[in-house]
C-alpha positions in Angstrom: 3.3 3.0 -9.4 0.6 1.0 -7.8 -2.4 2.3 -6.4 -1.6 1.1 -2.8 1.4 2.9 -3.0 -0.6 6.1 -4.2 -3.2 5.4 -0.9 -0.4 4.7 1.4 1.0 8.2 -0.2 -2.4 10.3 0.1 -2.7 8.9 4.0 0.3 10.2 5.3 0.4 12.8 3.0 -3.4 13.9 4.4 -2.2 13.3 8.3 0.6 16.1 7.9 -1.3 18.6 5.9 -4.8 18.0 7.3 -6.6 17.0 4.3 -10.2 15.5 3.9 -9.7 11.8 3.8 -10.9 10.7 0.3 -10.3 7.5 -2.2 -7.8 9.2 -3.9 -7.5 7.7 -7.3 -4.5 8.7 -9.0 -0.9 11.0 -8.1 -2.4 13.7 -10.1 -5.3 14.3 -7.9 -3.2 14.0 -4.9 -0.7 16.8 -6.4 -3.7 19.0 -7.4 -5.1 18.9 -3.3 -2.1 19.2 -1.8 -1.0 22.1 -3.9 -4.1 23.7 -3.0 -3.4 22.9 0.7 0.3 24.5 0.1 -1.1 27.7 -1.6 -3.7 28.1 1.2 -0.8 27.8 3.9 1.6 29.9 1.9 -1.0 32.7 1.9 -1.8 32.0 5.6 1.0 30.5 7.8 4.6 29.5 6.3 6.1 28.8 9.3 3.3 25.7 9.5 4.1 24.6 6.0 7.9 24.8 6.7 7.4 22.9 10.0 5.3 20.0 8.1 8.0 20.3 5.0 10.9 19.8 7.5 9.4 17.1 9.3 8.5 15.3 5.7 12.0 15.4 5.1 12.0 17.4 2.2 15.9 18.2 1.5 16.3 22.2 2.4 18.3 22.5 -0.8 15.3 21.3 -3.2 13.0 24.0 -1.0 15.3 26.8 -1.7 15.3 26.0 -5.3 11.5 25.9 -5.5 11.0 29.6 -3.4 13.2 31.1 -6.1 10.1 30.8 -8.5 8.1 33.9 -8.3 4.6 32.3 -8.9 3.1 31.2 -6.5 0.9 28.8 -8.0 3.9 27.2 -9.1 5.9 27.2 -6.0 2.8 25.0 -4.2 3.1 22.9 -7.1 6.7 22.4 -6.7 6.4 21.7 -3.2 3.7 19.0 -3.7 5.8 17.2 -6.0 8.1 16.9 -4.0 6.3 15.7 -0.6 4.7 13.4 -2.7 8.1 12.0 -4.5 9.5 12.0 -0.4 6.9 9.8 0.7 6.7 7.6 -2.2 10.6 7.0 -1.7 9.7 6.0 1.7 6.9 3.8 1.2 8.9 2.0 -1.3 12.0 1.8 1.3 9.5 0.5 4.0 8.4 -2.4 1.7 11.4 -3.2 0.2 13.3 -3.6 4.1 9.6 -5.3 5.3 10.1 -7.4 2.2 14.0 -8.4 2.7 12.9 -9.0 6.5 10.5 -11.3 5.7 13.1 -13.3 3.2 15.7 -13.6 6.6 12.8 -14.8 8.7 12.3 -17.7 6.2 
């Protein structure tokens, strides 16, 4: 995946779960900060993280799967994988419709 796409990611990504804007450099390190952010609202307010979750557009079944764990740890690393696989889906839809748009216009 490109690194724009892994910028465009950590943006919106950061917006929805109030993370410190950074030059993110790879998925990794975007996983590893948002699962922190995910434990930290597991521990403190799940009704925010299902609110941000359901707005992502995280599928409810995939959600369900993940709470079945009984780690924690792993549950927020679940759940970041996932935002982060939602968004990237979406950032490549955007582009590929911006880019098909673009051909038409021609």
């Amino acid at each position: 995946m490109a690194e724009e796409n892994t910028k465009e990611v950590y943006s919106i990504i950061s917006a929805n779960f109030e993370l410190q804007k950074t030059d993110v450099l790879t998925l990794d390190e975007v996983k590893a900060m948002l699962a922190s952010r995910i434990n930290d609202l597991l521990d403190k307010n799940v009704e925010r993280l299902l609110s941000i979750i359901y707005r992502i557009d995280v599928s409810q079944k995939k959600i369900d799967e993940i709470f079945k764990n009984e780690s924690k740890d792993e549950i927020a690393l679940q759940i970041a994988e996932a935002v982060i696989q939602r968004q990237l889906l979406k950032v490549q839809t955007r582009k590929l419709y911006k880019n098909k748009g673009e051909k038409l216009e021609e």
